[in-house]
Backbone as JSON, one array per atom type, in Angstrom:
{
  "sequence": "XXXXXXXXXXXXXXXXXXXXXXXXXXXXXXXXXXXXXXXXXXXXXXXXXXXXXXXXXXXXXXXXXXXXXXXXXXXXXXXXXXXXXXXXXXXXXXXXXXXXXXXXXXXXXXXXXXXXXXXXXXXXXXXXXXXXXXXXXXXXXXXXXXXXXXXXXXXXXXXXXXXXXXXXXXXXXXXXXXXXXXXXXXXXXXXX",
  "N": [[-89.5, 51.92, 67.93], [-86.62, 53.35, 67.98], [-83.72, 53.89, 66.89], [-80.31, 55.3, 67.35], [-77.49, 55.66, 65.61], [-74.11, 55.95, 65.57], [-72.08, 57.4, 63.52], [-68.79, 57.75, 62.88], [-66.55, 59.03, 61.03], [-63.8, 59.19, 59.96], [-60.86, 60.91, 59.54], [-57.72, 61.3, 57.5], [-54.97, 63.26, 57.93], [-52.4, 63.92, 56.07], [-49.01, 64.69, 56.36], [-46.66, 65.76, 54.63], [-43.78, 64.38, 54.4], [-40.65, 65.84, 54.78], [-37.16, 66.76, 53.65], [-34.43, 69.57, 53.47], [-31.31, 69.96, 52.9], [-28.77, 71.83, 53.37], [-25.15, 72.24, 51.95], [-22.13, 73.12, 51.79], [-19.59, 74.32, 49.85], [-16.38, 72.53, 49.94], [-13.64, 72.62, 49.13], [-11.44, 70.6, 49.36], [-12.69, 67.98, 50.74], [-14.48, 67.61, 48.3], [-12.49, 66.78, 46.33], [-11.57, 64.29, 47.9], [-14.06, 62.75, 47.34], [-14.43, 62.93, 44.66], [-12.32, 61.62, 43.82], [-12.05, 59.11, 45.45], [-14.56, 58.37, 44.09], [-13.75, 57.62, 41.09], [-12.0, 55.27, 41.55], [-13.53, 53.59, 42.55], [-15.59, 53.48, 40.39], [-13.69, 52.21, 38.3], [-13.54, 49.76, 39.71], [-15.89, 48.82, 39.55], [-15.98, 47.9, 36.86], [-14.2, 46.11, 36.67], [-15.1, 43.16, 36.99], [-16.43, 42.83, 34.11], [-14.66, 42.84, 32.76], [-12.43, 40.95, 33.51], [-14.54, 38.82, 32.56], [-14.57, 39.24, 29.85], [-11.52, 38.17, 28.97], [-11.92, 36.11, 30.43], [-13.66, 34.63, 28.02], [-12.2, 35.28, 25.84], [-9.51, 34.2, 26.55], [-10.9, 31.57, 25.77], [-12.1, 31.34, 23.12], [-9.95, 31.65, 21.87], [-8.55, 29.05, 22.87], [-10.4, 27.23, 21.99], [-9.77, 27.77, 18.86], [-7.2, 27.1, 18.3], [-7.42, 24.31, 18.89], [-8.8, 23.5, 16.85], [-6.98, 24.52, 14.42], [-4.72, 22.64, 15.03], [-1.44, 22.02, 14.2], [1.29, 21.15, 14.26], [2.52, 22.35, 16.15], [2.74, 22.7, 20.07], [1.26, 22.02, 23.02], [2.75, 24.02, 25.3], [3.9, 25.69, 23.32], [1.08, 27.14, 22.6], [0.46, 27.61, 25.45], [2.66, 29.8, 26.22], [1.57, 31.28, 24.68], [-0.74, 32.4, 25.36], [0.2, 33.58, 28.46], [1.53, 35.54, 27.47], [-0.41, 37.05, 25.8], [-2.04, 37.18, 28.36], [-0.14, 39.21, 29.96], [0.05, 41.12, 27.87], [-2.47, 42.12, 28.34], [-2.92, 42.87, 30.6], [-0.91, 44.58, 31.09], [-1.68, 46.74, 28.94], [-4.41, 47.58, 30.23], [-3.15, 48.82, 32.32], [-1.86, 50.55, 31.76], [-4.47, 52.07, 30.59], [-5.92, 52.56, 32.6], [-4.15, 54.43, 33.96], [-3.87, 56.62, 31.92], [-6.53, 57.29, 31.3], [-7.07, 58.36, 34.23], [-5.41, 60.3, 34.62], [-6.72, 61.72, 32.72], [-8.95, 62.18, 34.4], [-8.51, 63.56, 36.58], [-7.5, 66.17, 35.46], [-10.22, 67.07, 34.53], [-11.42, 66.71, 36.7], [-10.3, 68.56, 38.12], [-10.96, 71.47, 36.64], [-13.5, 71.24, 37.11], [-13.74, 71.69, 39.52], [-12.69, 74.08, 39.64], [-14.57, 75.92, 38.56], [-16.45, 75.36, 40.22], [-15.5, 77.35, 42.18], [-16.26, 79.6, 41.33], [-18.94, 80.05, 41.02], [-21.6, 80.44, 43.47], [-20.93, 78.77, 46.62], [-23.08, 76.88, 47.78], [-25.09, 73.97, 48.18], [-28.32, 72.98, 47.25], [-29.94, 70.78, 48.44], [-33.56, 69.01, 48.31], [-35.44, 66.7, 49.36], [-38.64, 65.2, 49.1], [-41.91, 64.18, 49.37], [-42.64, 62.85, 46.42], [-40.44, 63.49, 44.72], [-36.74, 64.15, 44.39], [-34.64, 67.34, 45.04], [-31.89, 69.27, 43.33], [-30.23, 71.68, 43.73], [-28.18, 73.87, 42.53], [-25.72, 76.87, 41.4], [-24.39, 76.02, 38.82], [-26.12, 74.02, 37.78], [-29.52, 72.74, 38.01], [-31.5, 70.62, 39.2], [-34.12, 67.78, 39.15], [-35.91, 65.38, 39.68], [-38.1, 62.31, 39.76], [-38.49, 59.85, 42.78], [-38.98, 56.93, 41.64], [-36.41, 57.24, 39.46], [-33.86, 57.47, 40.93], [-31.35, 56.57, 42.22], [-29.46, 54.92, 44.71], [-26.25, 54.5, 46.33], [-24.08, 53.01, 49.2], [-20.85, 53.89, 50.01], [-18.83, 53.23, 52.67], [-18.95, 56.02, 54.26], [-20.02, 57.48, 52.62], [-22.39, 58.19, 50.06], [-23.83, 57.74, 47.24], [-25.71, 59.65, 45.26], [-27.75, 58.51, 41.98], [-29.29, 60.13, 39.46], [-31.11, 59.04, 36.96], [-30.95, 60.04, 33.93], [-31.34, 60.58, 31.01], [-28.25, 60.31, 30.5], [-26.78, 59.3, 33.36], [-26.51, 60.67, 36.75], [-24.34, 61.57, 39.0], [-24.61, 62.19, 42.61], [-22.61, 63.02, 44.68], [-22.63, 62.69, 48.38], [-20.86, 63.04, 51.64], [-20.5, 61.78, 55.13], [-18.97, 63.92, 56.51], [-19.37, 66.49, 55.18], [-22.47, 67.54, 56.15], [-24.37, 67.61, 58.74], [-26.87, 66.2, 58.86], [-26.43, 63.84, 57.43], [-27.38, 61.38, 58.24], [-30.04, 61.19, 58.15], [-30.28, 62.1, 55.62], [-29.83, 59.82, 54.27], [-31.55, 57.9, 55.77], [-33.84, 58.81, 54.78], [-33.85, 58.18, 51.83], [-33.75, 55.67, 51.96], [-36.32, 55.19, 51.78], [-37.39, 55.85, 49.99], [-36.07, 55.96, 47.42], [-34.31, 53.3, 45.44], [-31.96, 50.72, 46.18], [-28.85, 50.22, 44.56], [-26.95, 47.32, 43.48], [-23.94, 46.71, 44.82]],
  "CA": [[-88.23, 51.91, 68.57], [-85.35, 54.34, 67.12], [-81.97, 53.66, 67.19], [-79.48, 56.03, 66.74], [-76.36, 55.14, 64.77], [-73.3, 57.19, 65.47], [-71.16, 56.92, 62.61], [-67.51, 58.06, 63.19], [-65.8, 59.3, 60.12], [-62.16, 59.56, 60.22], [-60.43, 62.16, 58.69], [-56.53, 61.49, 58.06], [-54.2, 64.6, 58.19], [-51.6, 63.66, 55.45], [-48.11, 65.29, 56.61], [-45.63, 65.1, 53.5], [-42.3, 64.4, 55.05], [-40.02, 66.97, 53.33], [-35.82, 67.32, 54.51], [-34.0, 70.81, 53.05], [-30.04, 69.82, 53.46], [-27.47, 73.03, 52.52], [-23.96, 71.92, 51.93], [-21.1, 74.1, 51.67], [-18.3, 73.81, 49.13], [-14.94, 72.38, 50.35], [-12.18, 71.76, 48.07], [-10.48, 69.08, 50.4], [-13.91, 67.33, 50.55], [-14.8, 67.35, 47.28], [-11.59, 65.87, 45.49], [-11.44, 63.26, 47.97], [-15.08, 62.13, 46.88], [-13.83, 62.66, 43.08], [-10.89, 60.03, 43.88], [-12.47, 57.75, 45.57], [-15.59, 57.74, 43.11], [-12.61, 57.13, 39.99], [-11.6, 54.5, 41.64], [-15.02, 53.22, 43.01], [-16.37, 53.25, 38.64], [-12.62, 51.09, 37.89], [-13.51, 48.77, 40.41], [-17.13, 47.82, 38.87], [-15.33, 47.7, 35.76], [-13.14, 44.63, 36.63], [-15.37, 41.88, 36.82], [-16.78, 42.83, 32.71], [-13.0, 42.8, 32.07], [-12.32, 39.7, 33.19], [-15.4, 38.06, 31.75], [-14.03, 39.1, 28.46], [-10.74, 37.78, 29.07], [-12.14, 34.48, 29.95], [-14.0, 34.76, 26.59], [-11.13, 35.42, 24.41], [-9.09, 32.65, 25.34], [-11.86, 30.87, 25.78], [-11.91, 31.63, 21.59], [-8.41, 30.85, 21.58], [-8.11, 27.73, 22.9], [-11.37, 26.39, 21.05], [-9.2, 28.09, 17.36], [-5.95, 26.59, 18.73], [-7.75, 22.77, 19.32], [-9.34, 23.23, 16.19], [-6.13, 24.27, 13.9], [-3.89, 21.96, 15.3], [-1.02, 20.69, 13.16], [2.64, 20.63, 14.9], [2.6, 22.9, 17.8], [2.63, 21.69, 21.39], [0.54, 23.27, 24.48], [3.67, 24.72, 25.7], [3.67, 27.31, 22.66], [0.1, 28.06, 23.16], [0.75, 28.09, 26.81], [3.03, 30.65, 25.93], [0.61, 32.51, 24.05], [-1.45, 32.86, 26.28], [0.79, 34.42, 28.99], [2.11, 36.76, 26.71], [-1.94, 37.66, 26.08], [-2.31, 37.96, 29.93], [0.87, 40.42, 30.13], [-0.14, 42.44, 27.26], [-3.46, 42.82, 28.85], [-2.63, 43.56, 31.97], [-0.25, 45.75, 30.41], [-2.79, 47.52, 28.43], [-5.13, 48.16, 31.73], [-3.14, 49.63, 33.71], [-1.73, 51.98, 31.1], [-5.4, 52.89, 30.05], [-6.41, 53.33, 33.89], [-3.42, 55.49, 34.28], [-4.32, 57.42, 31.44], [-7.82, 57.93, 31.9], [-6.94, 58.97, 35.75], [-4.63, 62.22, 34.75], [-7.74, 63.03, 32.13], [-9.76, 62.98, 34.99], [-7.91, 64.46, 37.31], [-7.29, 67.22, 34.51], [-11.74, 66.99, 34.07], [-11.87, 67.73, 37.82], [-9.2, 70.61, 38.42], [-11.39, 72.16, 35.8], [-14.79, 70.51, 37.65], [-13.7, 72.06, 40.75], [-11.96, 76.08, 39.6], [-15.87, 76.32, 37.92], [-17.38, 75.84, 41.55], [-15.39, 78.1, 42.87], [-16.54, 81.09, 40.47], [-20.48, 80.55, 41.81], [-22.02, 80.17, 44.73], [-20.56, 77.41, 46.91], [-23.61, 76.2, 48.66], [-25.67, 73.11, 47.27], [-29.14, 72.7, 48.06], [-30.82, 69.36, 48.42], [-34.94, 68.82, 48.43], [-36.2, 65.42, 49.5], [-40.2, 65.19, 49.62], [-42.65, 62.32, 48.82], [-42.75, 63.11, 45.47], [-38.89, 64.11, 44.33], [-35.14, 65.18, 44.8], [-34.47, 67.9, 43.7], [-30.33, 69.54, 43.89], [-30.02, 73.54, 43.17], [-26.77, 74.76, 42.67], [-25.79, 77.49, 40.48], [-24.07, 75.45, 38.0], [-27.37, 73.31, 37.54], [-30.57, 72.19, 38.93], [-31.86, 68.62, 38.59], [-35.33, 67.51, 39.64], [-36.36, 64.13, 39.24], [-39.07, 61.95, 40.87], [-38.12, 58.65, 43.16], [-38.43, 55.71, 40.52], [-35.46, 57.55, 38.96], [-33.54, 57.72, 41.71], [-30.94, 54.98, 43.25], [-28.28, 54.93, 45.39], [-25.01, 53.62, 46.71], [-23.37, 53.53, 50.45], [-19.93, 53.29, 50.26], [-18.01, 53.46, 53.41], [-19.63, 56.93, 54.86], [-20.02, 58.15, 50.85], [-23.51, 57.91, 49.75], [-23.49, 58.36, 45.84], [-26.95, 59.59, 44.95], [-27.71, 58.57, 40.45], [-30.23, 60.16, 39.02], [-31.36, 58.55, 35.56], [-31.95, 61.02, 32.87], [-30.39, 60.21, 29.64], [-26.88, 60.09, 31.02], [-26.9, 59.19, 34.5], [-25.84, 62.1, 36.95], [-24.13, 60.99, 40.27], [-24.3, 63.42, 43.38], [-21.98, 62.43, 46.18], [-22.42, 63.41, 49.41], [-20.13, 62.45, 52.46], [-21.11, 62.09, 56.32], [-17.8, 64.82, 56.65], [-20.36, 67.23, 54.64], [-23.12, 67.69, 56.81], [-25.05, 66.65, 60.14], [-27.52, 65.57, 58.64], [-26.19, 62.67, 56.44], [-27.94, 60.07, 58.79], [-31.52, 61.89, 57.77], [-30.19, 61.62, 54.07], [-29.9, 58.25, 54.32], [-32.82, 57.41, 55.7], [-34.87, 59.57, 53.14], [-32.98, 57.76, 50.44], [-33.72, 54.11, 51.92], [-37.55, 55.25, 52.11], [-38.21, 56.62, 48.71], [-35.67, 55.42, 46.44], [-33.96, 52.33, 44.84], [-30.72, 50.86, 46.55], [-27.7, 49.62, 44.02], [-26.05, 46.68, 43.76], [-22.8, 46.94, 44.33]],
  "C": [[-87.21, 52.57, 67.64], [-84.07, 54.08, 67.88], [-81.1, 54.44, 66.2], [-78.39, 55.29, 66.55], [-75.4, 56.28, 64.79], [-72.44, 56.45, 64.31], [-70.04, 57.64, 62.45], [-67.05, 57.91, 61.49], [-64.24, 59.9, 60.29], [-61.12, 60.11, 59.45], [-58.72, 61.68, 58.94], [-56.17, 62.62, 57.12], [-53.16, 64.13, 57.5], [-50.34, 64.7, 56.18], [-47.02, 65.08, 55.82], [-44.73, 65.5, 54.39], [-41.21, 65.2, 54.29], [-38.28, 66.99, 54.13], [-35.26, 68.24, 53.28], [-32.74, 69.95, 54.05], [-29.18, 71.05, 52.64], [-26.63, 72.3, 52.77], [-22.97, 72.95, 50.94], [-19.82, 73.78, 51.08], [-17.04, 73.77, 49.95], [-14.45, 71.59, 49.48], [-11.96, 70.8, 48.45], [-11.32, 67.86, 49.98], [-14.57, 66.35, 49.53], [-14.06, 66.63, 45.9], [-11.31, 64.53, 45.97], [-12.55, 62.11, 47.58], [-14.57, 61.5, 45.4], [-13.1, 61.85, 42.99], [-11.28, 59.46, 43.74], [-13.78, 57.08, 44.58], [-15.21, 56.97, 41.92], [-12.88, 55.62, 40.0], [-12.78, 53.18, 41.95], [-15.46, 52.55, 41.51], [-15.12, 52.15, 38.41], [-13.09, 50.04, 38.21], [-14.7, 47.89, 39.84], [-16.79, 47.36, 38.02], [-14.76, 46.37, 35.57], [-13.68, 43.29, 36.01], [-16.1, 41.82, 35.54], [-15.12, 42.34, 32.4], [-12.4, 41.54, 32.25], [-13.31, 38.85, 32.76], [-14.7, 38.28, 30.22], [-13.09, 38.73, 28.1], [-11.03, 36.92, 29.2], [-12.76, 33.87, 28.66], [-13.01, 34.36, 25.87], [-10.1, 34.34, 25.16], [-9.73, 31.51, 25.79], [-11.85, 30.27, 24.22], [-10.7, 30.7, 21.34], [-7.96, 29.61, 21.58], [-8.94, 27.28, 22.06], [-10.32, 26.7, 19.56], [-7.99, 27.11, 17.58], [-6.3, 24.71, 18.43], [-8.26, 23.04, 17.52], [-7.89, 23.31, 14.41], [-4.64, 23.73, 14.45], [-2.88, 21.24, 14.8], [0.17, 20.43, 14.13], [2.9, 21.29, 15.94], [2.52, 22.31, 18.78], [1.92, 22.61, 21.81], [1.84, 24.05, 24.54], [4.09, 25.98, 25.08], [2.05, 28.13, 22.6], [-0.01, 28.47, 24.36], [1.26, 29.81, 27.0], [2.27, 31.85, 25.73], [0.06, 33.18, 24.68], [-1.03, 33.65, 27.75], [1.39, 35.35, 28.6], [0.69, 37.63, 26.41], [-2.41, 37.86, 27.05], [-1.46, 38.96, 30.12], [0.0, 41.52, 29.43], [-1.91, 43.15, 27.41], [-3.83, 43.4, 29.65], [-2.0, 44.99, 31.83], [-1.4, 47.48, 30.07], [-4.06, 48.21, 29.22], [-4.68, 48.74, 31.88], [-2.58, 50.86, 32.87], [-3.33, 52.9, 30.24], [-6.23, 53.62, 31.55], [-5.49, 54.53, 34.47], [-3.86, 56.74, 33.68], [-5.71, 58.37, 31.47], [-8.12, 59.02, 33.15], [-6.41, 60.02, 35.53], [-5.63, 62.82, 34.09], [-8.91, 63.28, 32.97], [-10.15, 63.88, 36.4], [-7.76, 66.17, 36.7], [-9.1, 67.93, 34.64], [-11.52, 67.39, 35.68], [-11.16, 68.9, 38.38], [-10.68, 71.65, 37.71], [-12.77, 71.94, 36.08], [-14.93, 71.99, 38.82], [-12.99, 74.07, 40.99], [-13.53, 76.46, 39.17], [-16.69, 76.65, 39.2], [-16.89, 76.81, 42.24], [-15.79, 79.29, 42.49], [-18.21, 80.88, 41.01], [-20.27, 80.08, 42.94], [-21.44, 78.76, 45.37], [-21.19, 76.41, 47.59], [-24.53, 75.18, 47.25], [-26.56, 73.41, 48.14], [-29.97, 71.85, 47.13], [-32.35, 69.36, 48.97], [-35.49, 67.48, 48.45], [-37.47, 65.7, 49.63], [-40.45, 64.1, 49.46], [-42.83, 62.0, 47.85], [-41.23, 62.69, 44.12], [-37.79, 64.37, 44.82], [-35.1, 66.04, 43.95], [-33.01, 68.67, 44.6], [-30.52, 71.04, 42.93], [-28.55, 74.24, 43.31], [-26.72, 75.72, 41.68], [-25.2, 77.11, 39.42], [-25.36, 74.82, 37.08], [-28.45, 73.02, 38.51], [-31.45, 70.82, 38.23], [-33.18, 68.56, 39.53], [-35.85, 65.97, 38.69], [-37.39, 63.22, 40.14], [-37.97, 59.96, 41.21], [-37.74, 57.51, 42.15], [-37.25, 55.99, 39.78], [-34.06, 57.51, 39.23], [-33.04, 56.55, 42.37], [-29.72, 55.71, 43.97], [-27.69, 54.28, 46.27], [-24.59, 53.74, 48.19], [-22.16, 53.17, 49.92], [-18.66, 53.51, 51.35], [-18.93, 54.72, 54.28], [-19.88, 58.08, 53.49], [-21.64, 57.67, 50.61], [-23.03, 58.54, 48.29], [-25.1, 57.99, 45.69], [-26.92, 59.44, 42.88], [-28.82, 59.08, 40.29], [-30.01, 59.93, 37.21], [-31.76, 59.67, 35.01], [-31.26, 60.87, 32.03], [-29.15, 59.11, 30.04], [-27.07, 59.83, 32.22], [-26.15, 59.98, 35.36], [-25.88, 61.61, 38.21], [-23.61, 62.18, 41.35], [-23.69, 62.79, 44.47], [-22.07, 63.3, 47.34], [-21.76, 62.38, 51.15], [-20.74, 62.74, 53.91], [-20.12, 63.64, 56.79], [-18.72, 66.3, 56.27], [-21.45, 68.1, 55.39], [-24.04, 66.66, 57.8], [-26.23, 65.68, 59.81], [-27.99, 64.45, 57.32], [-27.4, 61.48, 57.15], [-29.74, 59.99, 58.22], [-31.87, 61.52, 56.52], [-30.66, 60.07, 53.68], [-31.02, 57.73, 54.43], [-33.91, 58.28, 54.72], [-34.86, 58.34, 51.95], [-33.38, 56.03, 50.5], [-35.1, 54.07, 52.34], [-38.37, 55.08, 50.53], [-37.27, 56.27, 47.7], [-34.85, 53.87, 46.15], [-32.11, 52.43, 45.17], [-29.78, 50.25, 45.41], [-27.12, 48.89, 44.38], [-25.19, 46.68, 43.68], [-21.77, 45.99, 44.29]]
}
């Protein structure tokens, strides 16, 4: 008695998913990203800044309780609102400052793009991003690779030493929604 045996071998057809996005320089565009990103980096900033402020007079009061001779609360009270002023103080004149040098850093960001080419081009695969402009070209694989939504702002980081943040806006091109989903396939989202 013979018995045949069909044996079905199943062949899969890999199809790497690949999106090609061009984007086209606009001034307008591109400073309002630069703003709002400023202000976006300040904002993470805060809640280190007040941790270290609860710290220090955290310090303070423990030094204060500990050399205690004739003072009252009411002059460390003091103190200590005169150390919230002059810190507050001290913020907002270092966020001011910072903001004209990098307002100054993108004038001088943004007269550079206009001397090359003004198109970007973006390479998602299964592999990598990779961003080609004539300024630079960056290629990095996924694990490297996080990113932010904020509002209709996607801020792509890629890790490489320094960390190198590419913004791109839905205002930009049609096919932000594509981006996105690429980006929430193959890389690592940020807490923000």
């Amino acid at each position: 008695m013979s018995s045949k045996f069909n044996i079905f071998t199943e062949t899969t057809i890999h199809v790497e998913s690949s999106l090609q996005v061009f984007i086209n320089f606009n001034e307008k565009i591109t400073r309002k990203q630069l703003e709002k990103y400023y202000l976006f980096s300040w904002k993470k900033k805060l809640p280190s800044l007040l941790k270290n402020f609860f710290f220090i007079v955290l310090f303070l009061t423990i030094i204060d309780s500990i050399f205690k001779e004739d003072r009252s609360r009411i002059d460390f009270l003091n103190f200590i609102g005169i150390f919230l002023t002059v810190y507050v103080v001290l913020y907002v004149a270092i966020f001011y400052f910072n903001k004209a040098n990098y307002i100054s850093k993108t004038n001088k960001y943004i007269a550079e793009l206009r001397e090359f080419s003004p198109v970007s081009e973006l390479y998602f695969d299964e592999n990598s991003f990779y961003l080609k402009t004539e300024p630079f070209d960056i290629r990095s694989i996924w694990k490297n690779i996080s990113y932010e939504v904020l509002g209709k702002t996607v801020y792509i980081t890629v890790k490489m030493g320094t960390p190198f943040t590419y913004i791109i806006s839905e205002d930009e091109t049609d096919q932000y929604q594509n981006i996105l989903d690429f980006l929430k396939k193959k890389s690592n989202t940020k807490k923000t």
